[in-house]
C-alpha positions in Angstrom: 0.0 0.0 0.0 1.3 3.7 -1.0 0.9 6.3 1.8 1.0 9.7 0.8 2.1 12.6 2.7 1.5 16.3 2.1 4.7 18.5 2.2 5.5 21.7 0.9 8.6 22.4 -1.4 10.3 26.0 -2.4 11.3 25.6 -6.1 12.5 27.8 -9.1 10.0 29.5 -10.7 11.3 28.9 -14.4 11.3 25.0 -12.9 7.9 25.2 -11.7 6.4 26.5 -15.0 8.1 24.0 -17.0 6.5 21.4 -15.0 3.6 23.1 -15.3 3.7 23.2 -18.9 4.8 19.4 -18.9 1.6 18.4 -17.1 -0.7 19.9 -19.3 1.3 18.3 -23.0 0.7 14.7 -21.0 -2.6 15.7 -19.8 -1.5 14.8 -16.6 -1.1 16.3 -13.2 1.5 18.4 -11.8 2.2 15.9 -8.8 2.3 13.3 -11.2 5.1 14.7 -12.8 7.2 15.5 -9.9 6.6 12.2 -8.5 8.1 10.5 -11.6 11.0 12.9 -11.5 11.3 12.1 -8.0 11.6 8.6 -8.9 13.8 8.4 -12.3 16.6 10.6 -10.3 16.4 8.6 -7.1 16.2 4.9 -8.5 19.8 5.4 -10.1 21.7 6.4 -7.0 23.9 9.1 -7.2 25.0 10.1 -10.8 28.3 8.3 -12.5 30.9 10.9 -12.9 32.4 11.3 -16.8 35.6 10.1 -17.7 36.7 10.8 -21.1 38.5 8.2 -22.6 42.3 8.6 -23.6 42.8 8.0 -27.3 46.0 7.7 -29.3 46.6 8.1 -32.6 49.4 6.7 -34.5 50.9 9.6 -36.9 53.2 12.3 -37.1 50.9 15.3 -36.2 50.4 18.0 -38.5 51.0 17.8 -42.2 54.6 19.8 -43.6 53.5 23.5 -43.9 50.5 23.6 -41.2 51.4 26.1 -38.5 49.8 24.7 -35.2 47.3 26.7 -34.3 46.2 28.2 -37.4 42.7 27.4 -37.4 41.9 29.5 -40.7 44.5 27.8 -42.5 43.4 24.1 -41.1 39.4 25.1 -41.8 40.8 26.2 -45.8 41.8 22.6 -46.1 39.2 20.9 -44.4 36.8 22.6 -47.0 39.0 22.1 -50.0 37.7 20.4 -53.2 39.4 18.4 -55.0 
């Protein structure tokens, strides 16, 4: 059985509208949407922290005649035809 409990909460306005808005495209309630908030950021656990992978890439770095750096120059290639 699901008790229910009547508590008040101070949140953004800007946060409160978009749930607001989010109830009425589902044609849904207002607690009903907070309550499934609730529960998709609680039934996770804490958040998993990024890592970025490490990558490396066999080569010799920049072609003969690129300056490093020069972004106009690399962004000329990159759009060359031909």
């Amino acid at each position: 059985m699901v008790s229910h409990m009547k508590t008040t909460i101070i949140i953004a306005d800007d946060l409160l509208n978009k749930a607001k808005a989010r109830a009425r495209e589902e044609n849904s309630t207002l607690r009903a949407v907070v309550e499934e908030a609730l529960r998709l950021r609680l039934s996770d656990g804490p958040p998993r922290r990024f890592r970025l992978r490490r990558h490396i890439f066999k080569g010799k770095g920049l072609q003969r005649g690129i300056a490093e750096g020069n972004w106009e120059q690399l962004r000329d290639l990159i759009y060359r035809v031909g």
